[in-house]
C-alpha positions as CSV (number, residue, x, y, z in Angstrom):
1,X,-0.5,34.2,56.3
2,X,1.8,33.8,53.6
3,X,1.1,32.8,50.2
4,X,3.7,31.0,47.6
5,X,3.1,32.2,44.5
6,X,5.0,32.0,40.6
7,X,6.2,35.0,39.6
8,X,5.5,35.9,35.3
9,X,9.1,35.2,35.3
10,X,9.1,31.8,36.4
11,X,5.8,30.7,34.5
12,X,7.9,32.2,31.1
13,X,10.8,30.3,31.7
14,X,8.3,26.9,32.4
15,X,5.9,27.8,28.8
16,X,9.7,28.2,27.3
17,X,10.7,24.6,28.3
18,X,7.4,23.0,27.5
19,X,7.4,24.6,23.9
20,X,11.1,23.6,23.3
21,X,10.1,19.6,24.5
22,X,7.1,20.5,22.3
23,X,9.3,21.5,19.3
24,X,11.8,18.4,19.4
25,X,8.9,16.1,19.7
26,X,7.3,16.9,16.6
27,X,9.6,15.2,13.7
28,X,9.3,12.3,15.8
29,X,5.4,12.4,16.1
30,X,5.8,13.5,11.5
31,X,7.9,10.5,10.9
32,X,5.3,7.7,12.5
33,X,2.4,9.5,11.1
34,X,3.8,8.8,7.8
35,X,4.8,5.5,8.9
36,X,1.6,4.8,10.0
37,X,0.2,5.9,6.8
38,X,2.4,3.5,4.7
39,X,1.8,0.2,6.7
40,X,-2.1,1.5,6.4
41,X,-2.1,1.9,2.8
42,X,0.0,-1.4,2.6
43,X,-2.6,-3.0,4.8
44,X,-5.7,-1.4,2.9
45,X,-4.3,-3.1,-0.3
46,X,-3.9,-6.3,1.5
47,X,-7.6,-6.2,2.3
48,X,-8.7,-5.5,-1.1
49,X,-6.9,-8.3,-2.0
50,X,-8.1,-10.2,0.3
51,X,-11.7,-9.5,-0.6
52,X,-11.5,-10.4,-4.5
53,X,-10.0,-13.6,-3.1
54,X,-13.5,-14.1,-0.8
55,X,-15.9,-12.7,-3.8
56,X,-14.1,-15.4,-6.6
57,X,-15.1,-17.9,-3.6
58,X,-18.4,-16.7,-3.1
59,X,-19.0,-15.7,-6.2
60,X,-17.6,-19.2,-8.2
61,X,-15.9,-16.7,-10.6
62,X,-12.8,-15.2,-11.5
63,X,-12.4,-12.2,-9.6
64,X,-9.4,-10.0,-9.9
65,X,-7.7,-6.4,-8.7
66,X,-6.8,-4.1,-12.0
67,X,-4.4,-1.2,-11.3
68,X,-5.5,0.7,-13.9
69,X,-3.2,4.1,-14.8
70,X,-4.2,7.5,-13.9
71,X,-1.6,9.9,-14.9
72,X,1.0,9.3,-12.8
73,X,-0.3,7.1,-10.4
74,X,-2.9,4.1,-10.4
75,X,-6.8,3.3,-9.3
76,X,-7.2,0.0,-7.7
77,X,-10.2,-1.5,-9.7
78,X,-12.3,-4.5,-8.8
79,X,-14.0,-6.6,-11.7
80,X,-15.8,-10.3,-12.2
81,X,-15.7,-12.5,-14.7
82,X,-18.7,-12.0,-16.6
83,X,-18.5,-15.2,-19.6
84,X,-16.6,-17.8,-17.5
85,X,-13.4,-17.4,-19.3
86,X,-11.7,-15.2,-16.6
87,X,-11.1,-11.7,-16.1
88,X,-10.0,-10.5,-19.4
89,X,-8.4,-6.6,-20.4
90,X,-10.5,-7.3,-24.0
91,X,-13.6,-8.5,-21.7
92,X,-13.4,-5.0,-19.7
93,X,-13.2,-3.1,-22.1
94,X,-16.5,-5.1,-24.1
95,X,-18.0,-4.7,-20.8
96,X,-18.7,-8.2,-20.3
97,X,-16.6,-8.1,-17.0
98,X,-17.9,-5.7,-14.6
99,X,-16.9,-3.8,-12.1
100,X,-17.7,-4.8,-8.6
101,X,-17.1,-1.3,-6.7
102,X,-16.3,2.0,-7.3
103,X,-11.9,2.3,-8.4
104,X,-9.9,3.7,-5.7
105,X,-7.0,6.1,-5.3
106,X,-4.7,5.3,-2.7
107,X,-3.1,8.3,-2.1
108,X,-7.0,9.7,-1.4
109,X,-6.4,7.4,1.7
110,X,-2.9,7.5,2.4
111,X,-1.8,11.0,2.1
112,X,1.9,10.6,1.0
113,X,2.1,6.9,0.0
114,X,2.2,5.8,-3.7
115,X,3.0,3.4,-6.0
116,X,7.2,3.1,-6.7
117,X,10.4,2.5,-5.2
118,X,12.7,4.7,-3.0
119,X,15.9,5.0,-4.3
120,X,18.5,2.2,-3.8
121,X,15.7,-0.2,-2.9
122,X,16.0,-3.7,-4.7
123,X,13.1,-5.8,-5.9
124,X,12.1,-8.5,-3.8
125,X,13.9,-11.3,-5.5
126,X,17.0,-9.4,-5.9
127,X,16.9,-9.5,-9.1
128,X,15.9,-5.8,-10.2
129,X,17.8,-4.6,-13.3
130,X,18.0,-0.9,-12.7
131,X,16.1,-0.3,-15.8
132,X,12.8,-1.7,-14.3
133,X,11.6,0.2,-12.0
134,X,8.0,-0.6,-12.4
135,X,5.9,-0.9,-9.1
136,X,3.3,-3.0,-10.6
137,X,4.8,-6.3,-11.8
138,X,1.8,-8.7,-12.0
139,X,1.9,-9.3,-15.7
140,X,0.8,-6.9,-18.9
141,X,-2.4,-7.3,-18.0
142,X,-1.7,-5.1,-14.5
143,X,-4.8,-7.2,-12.8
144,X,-3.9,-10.1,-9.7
145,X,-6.6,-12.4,-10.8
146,X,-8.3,-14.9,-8.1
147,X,-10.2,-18.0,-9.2
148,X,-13.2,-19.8,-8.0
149,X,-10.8,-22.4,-6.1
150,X,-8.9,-19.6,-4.6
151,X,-5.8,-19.8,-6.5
152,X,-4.2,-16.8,-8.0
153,X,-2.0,-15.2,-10.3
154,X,1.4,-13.9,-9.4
155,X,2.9,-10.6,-8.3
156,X,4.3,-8.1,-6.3
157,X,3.1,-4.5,-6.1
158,X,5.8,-1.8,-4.6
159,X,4.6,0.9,-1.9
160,X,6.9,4.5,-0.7
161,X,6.2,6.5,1.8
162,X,7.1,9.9,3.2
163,X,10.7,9.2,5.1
164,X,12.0,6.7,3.2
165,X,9.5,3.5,3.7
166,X,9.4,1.2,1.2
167,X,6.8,-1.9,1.5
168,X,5.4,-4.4,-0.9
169,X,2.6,-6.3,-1.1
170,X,3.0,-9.8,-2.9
171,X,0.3,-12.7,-4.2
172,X,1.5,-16.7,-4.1
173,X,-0.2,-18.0,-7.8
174,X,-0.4,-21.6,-6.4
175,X,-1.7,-20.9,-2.9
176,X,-3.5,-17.3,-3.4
177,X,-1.2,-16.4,-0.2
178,X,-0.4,-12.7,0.2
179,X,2.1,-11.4,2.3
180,X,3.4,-7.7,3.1
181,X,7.4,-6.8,3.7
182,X,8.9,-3.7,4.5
183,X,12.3,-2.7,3.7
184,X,15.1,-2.4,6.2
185,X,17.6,0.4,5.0
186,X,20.0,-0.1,7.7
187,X,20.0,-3.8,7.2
188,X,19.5,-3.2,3.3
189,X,17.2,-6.1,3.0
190,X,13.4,-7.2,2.5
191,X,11.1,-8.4,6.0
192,X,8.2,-9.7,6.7
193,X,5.7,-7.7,8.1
């Protein structure tokens, strides 16, 4: 009887070709990681959110989301209104509004995905002067506040990740709605996520 067999040749020539289909899939398999990682990070902040909006209901307090600075980048901070007056900077730093949980980094997450804009990337309104490029535009106080009867304070907050993706995450005062948009470069507008 005869056997078929692969000669080393052959079984070369097939590892070549499986390590070159290998090779050209991996930017491709990079690229949605970090997009994966951005829409993550964009959803984790849209959770937080939506948690401070659920404790200031529970709670019957002013709850709110502080971005405070570290160095170049931020920690996502959750206090409570501790005198009934709302969530104040000055109360903070008394310590008459607590914190609620440990801060949060969100690049300790999101590997890759910050606070900021890519380049050429608008604001949200379309009304960005180029001198503003400030990802965190929720008022000098840098907190999105939520109240008892779940309305809220304003703002957007800007996200970038690896490969050019641009999100943001922004807060409806009146109704405490918060939606999430990416940015389409080749379309070279803002859409809803």
């Amino acid at each position: 009887m005869h056997r078929a067999a692969y000669s080393v040749l052959e079984l070369l020539v097939c590892l070549a070709l499986a390590l070159v289909v290998c090779g050209s899939a991996a930017p491709v398999l990079i690229a949605s990681r970090d997009g994966v990682r951005a829409i993550g990070a964009t959803d984790f902040l849209v959770a937080q959110l939506h948690a401070a909006r659920m404790e200031a209901l529970k709670r019957r307090s002013h709850v709110a989301l502080r971005f405070e600075t570290d160095g170049d980048d931020y920690l996502l901070a959750v206090y409570v209104d501790g005198n009934g007056n709302g969530v104040r900077a000055s109360d903070i730093i008394a310590g008459i509004d607590s914190l609620l949980c440990p801060r949060e980094r969100l690049d300790q997450q999101f590997a890759g995905v910050g606070f900021g804009f890519e380049d050429g990337v608008p604001d949200v309104d379309g009304t960005d002067a180029l001198d503003n490029r400030d990802p965190i535009r929720v008022g000098r106080s840098r907190m999105l506040s939520f109240s008892p009867t779940g309305t809220s304070s304003t703002g957007t907050v800007y996200l970038h990740g690896r490969g050019r993706r641009q999100l943001a995450v922004r807060v409806l005062g009146g109704t405490g709605r918060i939606r999430s948009l990416t940015f389409d470069f080749g379309a070279q507008r803002w859409q809803p996520r």
